[in-house]
LUMSE-649676 format. One record per residue (C-alpha): residue in three letters; x, y negated, z. Coordinates in steps of 0.2 Angstrom, whole numbers, padded with zeros to 4 digits, always signed. Example, Ala and Ser with C-alpha at 12.3 -4.5 7.8 and 13.67 -1.06 7.14 Angstrom:
! LUMSE-649676
ala+0062+0022+0039;ser+0068+0005+0036;
//
This chain:
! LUMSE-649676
unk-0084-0202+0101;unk-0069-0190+0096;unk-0067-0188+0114;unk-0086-0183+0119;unk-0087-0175+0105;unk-0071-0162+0112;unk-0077-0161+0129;unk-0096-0158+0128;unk-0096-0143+0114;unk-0082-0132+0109;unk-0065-0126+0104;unk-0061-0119+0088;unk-0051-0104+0093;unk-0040-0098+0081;unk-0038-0109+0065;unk-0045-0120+0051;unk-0053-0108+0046;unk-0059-0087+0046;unk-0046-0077+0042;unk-0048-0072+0024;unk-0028-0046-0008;unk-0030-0033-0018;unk-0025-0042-0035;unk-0011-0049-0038;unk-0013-0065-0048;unk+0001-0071-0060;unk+0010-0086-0055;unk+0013-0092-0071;unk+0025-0106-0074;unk+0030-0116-0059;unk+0029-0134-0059;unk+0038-0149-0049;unk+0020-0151-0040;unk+0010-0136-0037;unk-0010-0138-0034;unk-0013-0126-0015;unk-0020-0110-0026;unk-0004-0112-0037;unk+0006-0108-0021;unk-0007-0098-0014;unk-0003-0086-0033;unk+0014-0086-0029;unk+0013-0078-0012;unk-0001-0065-0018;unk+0011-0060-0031;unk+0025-0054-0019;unk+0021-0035-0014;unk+0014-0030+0003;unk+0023-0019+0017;unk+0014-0001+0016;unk+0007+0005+0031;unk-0001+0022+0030;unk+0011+0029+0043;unk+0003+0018+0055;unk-0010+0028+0066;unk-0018+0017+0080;unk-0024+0026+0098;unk-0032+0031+0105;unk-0043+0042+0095;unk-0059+0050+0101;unk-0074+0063+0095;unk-0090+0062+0092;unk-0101+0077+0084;unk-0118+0084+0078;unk-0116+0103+0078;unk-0102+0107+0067;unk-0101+0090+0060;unk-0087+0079+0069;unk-0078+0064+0066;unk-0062+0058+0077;unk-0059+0040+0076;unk-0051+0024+0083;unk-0067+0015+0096;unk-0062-0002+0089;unk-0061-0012+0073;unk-0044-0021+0072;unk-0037-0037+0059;unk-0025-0026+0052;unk-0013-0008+0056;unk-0008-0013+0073;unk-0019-0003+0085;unk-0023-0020+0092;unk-0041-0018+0096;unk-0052-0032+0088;unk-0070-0026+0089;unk-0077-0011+0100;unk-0085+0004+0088;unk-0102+0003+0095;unk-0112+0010+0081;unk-0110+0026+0073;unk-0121+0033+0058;unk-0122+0051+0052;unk-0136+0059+0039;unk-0139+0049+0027;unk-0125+0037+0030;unk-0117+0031+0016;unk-0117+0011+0021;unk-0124+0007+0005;unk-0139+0017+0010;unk-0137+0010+0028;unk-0138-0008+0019;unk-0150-0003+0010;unk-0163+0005+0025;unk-0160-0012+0035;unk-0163-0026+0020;unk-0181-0016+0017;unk-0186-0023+0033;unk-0197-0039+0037;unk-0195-0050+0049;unk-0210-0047+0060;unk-0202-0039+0077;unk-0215-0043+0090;unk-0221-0028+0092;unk-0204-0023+0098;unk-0205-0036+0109;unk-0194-0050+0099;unk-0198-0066+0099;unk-0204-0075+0084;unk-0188-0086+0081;unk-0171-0084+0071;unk-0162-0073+0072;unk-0175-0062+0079;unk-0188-0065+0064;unk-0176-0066+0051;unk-0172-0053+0039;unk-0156-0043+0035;unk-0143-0051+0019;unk-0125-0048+0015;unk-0115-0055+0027;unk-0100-0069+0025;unk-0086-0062+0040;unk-0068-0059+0040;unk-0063-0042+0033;unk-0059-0028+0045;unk-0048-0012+0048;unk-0054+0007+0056;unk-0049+0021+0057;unk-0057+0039+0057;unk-0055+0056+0051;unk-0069+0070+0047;unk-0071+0089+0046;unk-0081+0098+0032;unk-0082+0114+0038;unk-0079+0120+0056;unk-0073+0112+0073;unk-0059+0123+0071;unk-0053+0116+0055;unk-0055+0099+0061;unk-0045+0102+0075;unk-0031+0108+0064;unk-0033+0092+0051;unk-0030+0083+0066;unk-0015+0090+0073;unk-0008+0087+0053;unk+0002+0070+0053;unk-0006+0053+0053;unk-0005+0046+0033;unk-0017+0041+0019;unk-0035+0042+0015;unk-0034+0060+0004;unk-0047+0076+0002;unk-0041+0091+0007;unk-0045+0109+0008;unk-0057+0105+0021;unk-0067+0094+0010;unk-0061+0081+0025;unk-0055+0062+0023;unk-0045+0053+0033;unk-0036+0036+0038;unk-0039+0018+0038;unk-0058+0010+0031;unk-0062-0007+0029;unk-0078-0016+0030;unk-0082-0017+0011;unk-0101-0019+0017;unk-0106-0032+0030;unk-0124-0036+0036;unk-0133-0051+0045;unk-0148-0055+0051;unk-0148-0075+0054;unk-0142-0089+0046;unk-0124-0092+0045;unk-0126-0109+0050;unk-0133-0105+0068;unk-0135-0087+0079;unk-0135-0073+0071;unk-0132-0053+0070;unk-0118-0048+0062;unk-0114-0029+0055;unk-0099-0022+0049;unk-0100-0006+0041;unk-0083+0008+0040;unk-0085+0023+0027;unk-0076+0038+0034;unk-0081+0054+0025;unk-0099+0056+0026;unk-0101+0046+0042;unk-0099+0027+0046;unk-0094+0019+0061;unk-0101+0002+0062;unk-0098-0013+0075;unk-0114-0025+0080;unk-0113-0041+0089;unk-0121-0056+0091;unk-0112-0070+0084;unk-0114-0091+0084;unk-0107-0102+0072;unk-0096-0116+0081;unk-0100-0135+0078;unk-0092-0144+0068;unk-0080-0127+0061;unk-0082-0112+0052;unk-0078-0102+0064;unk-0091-0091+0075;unk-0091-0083+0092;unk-0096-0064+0099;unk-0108-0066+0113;unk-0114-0052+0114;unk-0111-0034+0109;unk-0124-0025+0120;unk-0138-0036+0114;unk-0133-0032+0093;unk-0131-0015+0098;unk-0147-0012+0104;unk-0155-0025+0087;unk-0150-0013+0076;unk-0155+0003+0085;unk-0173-0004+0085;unk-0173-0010+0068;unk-0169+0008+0063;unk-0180+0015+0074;unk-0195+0005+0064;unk-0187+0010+0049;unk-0195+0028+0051;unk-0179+0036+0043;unk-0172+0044+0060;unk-0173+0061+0062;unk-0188+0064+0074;unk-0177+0081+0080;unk-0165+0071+0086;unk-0165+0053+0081;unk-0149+0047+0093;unk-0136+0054+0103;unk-0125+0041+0114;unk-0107+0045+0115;unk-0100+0043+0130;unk-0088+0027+0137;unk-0076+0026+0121;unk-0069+0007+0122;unk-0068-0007+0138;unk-0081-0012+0146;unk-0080-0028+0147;unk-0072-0032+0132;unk-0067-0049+0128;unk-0072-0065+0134;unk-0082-0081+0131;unk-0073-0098+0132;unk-0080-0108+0150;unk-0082-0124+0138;unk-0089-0113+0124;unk-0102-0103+0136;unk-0107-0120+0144;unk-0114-0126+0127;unk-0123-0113+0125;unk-0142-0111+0128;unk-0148-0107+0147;unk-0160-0094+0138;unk-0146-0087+0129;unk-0136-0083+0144;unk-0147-0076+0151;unk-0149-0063+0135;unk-0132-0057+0136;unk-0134-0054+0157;unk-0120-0069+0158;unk-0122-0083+0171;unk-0135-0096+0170;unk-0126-0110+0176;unk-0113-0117+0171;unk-0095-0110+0172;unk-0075-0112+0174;unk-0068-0097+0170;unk-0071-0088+0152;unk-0086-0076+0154;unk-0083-0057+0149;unk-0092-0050+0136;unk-0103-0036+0143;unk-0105-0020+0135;unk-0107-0001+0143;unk-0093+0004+0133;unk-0105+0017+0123;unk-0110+0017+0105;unk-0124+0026+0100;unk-0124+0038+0086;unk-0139+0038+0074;unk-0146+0052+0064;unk-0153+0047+0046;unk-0163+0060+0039;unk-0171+0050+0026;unk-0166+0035+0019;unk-0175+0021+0005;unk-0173+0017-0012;unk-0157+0007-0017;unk-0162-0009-0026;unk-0153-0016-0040;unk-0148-0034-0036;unk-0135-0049-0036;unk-0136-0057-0019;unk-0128-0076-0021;unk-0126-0087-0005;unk-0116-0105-0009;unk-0116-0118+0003;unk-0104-0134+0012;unk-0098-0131+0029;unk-0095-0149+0035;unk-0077-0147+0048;unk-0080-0162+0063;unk-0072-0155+0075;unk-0055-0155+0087;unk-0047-0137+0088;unk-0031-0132+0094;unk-0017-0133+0082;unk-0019-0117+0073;unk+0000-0114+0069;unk+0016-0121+0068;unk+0013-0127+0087;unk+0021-0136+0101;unk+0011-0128+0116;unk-0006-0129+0123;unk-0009-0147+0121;unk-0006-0148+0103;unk-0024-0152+0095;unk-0028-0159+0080;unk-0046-0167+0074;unk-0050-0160+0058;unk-0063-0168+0046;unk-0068-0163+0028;unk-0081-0153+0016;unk-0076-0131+0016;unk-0084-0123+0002;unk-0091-0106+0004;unk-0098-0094-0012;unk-0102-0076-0008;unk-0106-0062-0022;unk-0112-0046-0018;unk-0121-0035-0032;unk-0125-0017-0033;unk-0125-0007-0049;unk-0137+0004-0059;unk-0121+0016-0056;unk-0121+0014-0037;unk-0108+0003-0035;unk-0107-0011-0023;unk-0095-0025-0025;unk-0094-0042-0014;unk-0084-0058-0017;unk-0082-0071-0005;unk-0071-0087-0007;unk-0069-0103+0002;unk-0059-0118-0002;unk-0057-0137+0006;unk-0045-0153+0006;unk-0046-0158+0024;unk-0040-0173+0037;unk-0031-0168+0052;unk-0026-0181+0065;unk-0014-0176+0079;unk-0024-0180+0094;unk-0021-0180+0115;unk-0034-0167+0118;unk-0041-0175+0136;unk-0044-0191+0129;unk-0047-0189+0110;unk-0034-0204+0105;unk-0024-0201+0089;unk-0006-0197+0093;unk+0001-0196+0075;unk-0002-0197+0057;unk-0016-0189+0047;unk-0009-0173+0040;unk-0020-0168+0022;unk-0025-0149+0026;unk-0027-0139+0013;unk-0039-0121+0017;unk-0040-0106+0003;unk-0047-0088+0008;unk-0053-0075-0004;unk-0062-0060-0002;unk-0064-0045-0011;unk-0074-0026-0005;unk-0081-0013-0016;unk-0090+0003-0011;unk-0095+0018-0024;unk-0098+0036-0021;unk-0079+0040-0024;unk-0069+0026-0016;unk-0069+0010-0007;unk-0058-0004-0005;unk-0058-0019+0005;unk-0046-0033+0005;unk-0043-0052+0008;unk-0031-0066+0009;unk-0029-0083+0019;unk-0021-0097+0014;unk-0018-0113+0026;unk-0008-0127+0024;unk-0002-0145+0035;unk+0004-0161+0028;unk+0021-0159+0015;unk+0038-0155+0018;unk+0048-0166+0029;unk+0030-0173+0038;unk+0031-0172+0058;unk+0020-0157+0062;unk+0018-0150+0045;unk+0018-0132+0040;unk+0010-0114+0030;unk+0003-0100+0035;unk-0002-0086+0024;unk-0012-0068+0029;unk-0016-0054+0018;unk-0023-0038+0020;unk-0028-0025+0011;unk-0037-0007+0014;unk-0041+0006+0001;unk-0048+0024+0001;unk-0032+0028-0010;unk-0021+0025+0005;unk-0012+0010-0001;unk-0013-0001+0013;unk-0002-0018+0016;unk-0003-0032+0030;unk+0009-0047+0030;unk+0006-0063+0040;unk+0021-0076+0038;unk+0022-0093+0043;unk+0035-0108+0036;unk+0037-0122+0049;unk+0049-0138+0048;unk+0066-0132+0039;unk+0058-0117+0033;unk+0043-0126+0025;unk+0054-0138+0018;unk+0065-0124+0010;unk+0050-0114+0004;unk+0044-0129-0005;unk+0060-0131-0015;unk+0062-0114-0019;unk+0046-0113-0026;unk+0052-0127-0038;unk+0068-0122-0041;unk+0060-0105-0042;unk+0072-0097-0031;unk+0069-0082-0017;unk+0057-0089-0003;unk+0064-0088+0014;unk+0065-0071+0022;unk+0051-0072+0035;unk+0047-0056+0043;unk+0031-0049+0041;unk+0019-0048+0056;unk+0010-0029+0060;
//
C-alpha cells in the first residue's frame, strides 16, 4: 500500500511542512525536558541578522504618467535575490491591498458569463488565504520621473519617506487572498505594499495528497482570474483600465514535478497549455513573462469583520527527507494529524491583522523509496509554524517562523531545523535558517539544558 501509495500520486517537495517572527517570546526557565514550542521560544528569542543593505536585481519600471514604481519582477523567501514567484500583478489607483481585498471578497461566485465553469475553484468566492510569507522589493516616486530617477541612484537601504514623499525597500505579503478551498485547487494572491502601489503575484495552486504542501500550476491561468474578476468588479478606470508591462521575469519559470503533473487531471493540463499525456521529464510552468498593471479608480466599502478558518490536515504521505539528509534516496513515510488556525480581522480603524498557526506530533518512518519497505525506526516529528501580518494606513509588517524537528538526540537520522523571517515598513528586516544534525543536534539539546550557548551555526541568506 506504502508503496502504491508513493508511486501513483506525489512527492512532498520541500518539507513536513510550509515554511512558516516578529515577537520574541521569553523563554522562561529551562527544564531537563523541554515541550517542542519551549524550544521553538528559545530560538525566537536569539536576535536575527539585519539585512536592509541587501538589494536584490534586477530592478525594473513600470509607470502611469508621472507615477512610477521600480521593483524587483519576483517574490523571494527571504533577502537573497533568489527569485521565488514571478510579479505578475501590479495595482495602481486605489491600491492599497486592503482595498484590493476588499474589491475582490465583494464578489460572488457566479462567473459564467465570463465563461467559467460552474465548479471550484472557478465558482467559489475570494477569503484570506493560508500561504507561506513572502519578501519584495520596490521603490516609488511622488513627484516627478526625474526625482525618482535620482531616489534610485541613492543607495539600497530601509523602507523610509523622504523629501519625495517616496518609500522604498523590502514588502511582505501581510495580505494574502484565495479563491478555492485549501483542501483542493485553488487561486492564490499575494499582495506587496510599496508606496501607493502594490505588486501582487497570482497563481494557480493544488494542495498535495496526503501533505500540507501545494503546488504552482499555473501562473498565466491566475493572472488572467484575477484580471476578470476586477474587470466585473466595475472599479477599473474605463480611460484606461490596464496597461501590460513588458517581459519582466522568465518565461518559463519553474517546473512541475513528471510524477506530480501525471496525477494531475487531463482537463487540467490542458488549462495551463501543458501536455495531455503523460510525462518523464518536469513540465515548465508557462507564463508570457508580462504582468499586467491595473488601474483602480474606484474601489468598495471596507467591511468590518473577523475571518476564522481552523481545520486538520491529515499527513499520509512519503516525501523526501526534508533535512539532515543522506542524498536523494532518503525518504521518509510521515503519518499524523497538523493543525491549522488562521485569524484575520480588520478594524473600525483600518487596520488589518492575520494570524496563522500550525502545529502536529508526527510519525516518520525511514523508508526505500522504490519499494515503500521501512528501512529504520520511527522517528516522532514534531512541526510548529507561526505566522503573524498586519497592514494599516502607516505601516505594515509581515513575519513568520518554522520549526521542524526529527527523533531525539543520539537517534540514527534525527535532527532540527528552524527558519524565521521577518519584513517591516520600518526597515528592520532579519532572515536566519539553521539546521542541527547528529553531534550538533545532540550538543544543542544539552546546551539548552545546561543553558549554555547554542552551537554557532551560520545563518542561511
Amino acid at each position: 500500500m506504502r508503496g502504491i501509495k508513493l508511486l501513483t500520486i506525489v512527492l512532498a517537495l520541500l518539507g513536513l511542512l510550509v515554511a512558516g517572527c516578529e515577537k520574541s517570546i521569553d523563554p522562561g526557565t529551562k527544564t531537563t525536558v523541554e515541550t517542542p514550542d519551549d524550544e521553538m521560544a528559545n530560538l525566537l528569542s536569539a536576535p536575527l541578522p539585519d539585512a536592509r543593505g541587501l538589494a536584490p536585481s534586477p530592478l525594473v519600471t513600470a509607470q502611469i504618467g508621472q507615477d512610477a514604481v521600480q521593483f524587483w519582477p519576483y517574490t523571494g523567501t527571504n533577502f537573497t535575490g533568489e527569485p521565488q514567484d514571478p510579479i505578475n500583478l501590479i495595482f495602481f489607483g486605489q491600491a492599497d491591498p486592503r482595498d484590493i481585498r476588499a474589491a475582490l471578497l465583494s464578489l460572488s461566485g457566479d462567473r459564467t458569463a465570463l465563461g467559467f465553469p460552474a465548479e471550484a475553484p472557478f465558482n467559489s468566492t475570494w477569503d484570506d488565504a493560508i500561504g507561506d510569507m513572502q519578501t519584495a522589493y520596490g521603490a516609488t516616486n511622488g513627484a516627478s520621473l526625474e526625482q525618482f530617477t535620482a531616489l534610485s541612484a541613492t543607495p539600497a537601504g530601509g523602507n523610509r519617506p523622504d523629501r519625495f514623499c517616496a518609500s522604498r525597500g523590502w514588502s511582505g505579503s501581510a495580505i494574502q487572498l484565495a479563491c478555492g478551498p485549501y483542501e483542493g485547487m485553488r487561486f492564490h494572491l499575494r499582495l506587496f505594499k510599496v508606496g501607493s502601489w502594490t505588486l501582487g503575484n497570482a497563481h494557480l495552486d493544488v494542495l498535495i495528497p496526503g501533505t500540507t504542501d501545494h503546488q504552482v500550476v499555473s501562473w498565466e491561468v491566475a493572472e488572467q482570474f484575477v484580471i476578470a474578476d476586477f474587470m466585473r468588479s466595475g472599479l477599473l478606470d474605463p480611460t484606461m483600465p490596464m496597461i501590460p508591462t513588458g517581459q519582466i521575469n522568465a518565461s518559463p519559470f519553474r517546473t512541475i514535478p513528471a510524477i506530480i503533473y501525471n496525477g494531475m487531471l487531463v482537463e487540467l493540463r490542458g488549462l495551463i497549455g501543458g501536455p495531455l499525456g503523460n510525462v518523464t521529464e518536469d513540465v515548465p510552468i508557462g507564463t508570457d513573462g508580462h504582468a499586467m498593471i491595473l488601474n483602480l479608480a474606484n474601489k468598495v466599502p471596507r467591511v468590518v469583520e473577523v475571518r476564522t478558518q481552523d481545520f486538520v490536515i491529515n499527513f499520509n504521505q512519503a516525501i523526501p527527507k526534508p533535512f539532515c539528509s543522506s542524498g536523494p534516496a532518503d525518504y521518509l513515510y510521515v503519518t499524523g494529524p497538523v493543525h491549522l488556525v488562521q485569524t484575520a480581522r480588520l478594524s473600525r480603524s483600518g487596520n488589518y491583522e492575520v494570524t496563522f498557526s500550525a502545529s502536529g506530533e508526527l510519525s516518520a518512518t525511514p523508508i526505500d523509496p522504490t519499494t515503500g519497505q521501512p528501512t529504520g525506526e520511527v522517528l516522532k516529528a514534531s512541526v510548529r509554524e507561526r505566522h503573524d501580518g498586519m497592514l494599516n494606513s502607516r505601516s505594515f509588517s509581515a513575519s513568520s517562523s518554522k520549526y521542524q524537528k526529527l527523533g531525539k538526540p543520539g537517534q540514527a537520522g534525527s535532527g532540527r531545523n528552524f527558519t524565521c523571517l521577518m519584513v517591516n515598513s520600518s526597515g528592520i528586516n532579519g532572515y536566519t535558517n539553521s539546521v542541527w544534525c547528529g553531534s550538533d543536534f545532540e550538543k544543542l539539546a544539552t546546551d539548552q539544558v545546561t543553558g549554555a550557548d547554542t552551537p554557532d551555526v551560520a545563518p542561511r541568506y
